[in-house]
N, C-alpha and C positions, 0 to 999 in steps of 0.2 A: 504494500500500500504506500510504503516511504517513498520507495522508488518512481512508482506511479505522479505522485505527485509532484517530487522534483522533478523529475520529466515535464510531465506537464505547468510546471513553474516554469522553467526552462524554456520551453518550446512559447511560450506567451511572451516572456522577453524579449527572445528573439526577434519576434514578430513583432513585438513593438517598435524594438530597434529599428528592423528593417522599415517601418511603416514611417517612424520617422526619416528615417534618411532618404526615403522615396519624395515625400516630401519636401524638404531639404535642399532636394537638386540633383539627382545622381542620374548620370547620362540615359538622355530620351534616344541619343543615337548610339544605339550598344552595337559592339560588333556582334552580329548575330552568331559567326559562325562560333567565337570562343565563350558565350553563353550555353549556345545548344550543347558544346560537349563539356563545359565544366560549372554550369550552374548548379545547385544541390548542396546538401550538408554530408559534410566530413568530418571526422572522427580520427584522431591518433593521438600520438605523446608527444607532445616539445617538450622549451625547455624553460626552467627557473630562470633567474638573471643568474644565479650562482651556478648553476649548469647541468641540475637535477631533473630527470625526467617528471613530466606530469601531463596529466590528462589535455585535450583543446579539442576544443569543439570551432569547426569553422563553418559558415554556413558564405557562399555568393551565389546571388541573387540573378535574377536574367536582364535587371538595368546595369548590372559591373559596379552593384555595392554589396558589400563584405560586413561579417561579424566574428568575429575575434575571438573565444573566450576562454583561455586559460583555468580553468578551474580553481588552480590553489591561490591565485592571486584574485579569483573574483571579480574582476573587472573585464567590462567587453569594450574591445577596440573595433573602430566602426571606420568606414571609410570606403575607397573607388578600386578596384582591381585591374588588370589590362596582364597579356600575355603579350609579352616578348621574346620570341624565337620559342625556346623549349621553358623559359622561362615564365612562371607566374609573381606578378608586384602587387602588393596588396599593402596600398596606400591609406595609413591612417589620414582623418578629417581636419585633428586638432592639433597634436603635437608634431605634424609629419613625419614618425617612423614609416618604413620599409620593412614589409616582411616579405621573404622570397620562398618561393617552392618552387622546384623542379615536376615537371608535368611530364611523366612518366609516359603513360596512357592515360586516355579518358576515364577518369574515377580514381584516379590514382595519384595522389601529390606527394613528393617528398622536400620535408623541410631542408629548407639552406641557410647558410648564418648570416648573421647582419651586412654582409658585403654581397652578397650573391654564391656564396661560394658554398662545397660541400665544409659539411659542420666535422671537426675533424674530431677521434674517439668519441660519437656519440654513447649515451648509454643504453642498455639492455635494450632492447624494443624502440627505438626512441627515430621519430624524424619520418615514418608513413604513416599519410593520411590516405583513409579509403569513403568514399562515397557511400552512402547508407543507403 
């Protein structure tokens, strides 16, 4: 039942989130083609600032806005996404971080570190996101 509900906590955030940044301004002219194959919610481990694995929930949208959410830190980072070559940029709104994935195949992202690059010794499990 716990679960149930944080799920569904979760999943109304979300949507709030996105509902406001819909609003907001996030691009009317989307590239259709990197919507169709990577819009949807993903699921894997990143990382702490300190460099421990933990849960993320990422969720983009079919306008190319993003939601962010780290679990152990609690905070959702919100913002515009765009692919570049093999690369996915996932542009916060406010403070302008950069998060980067590598776009494997469609449904499939792996984290990169703050420069673009492969994240180097990651831990156990840590850096695939899979599409749900």
């Amino acid at each position: 039942v716990r679960r149930f509900i944080v799920k569904k906590t979760l999943a109304a955030t979300v949507a709030a989130a996105l509902g406001a940044l819909m609003l907001s301004g996030c691009s009317t002219v989307a590239d259709k083609e990197t919507t169709l194959k990577w819009a949807g919610h993903y699921n894997g481990t990143g990382l702490t600032m300190s460099g421990e694995g933990q849960p993320v929930e990422v969720t983009l949208d079919p306008y190319q806005c993003f939601v962010y959410f780290p679990k152990k830190q609690g905070e959702l980072l919100t913002g515009f996404y765009s692919l570049k070559g093999d690369v996915m940029e996932l542009k916060t709104a406010g403070e302008g971080r950069t998060i980067y994935f590598r776009t494997t195949e469609p449904g499939t992202m792996e984290l990169l570190d703050d420069s673009g690059n492969p994240i180097a010794n990651p831990p156990e499990g840590c850096c695939v996101f899979e599409r749900n």
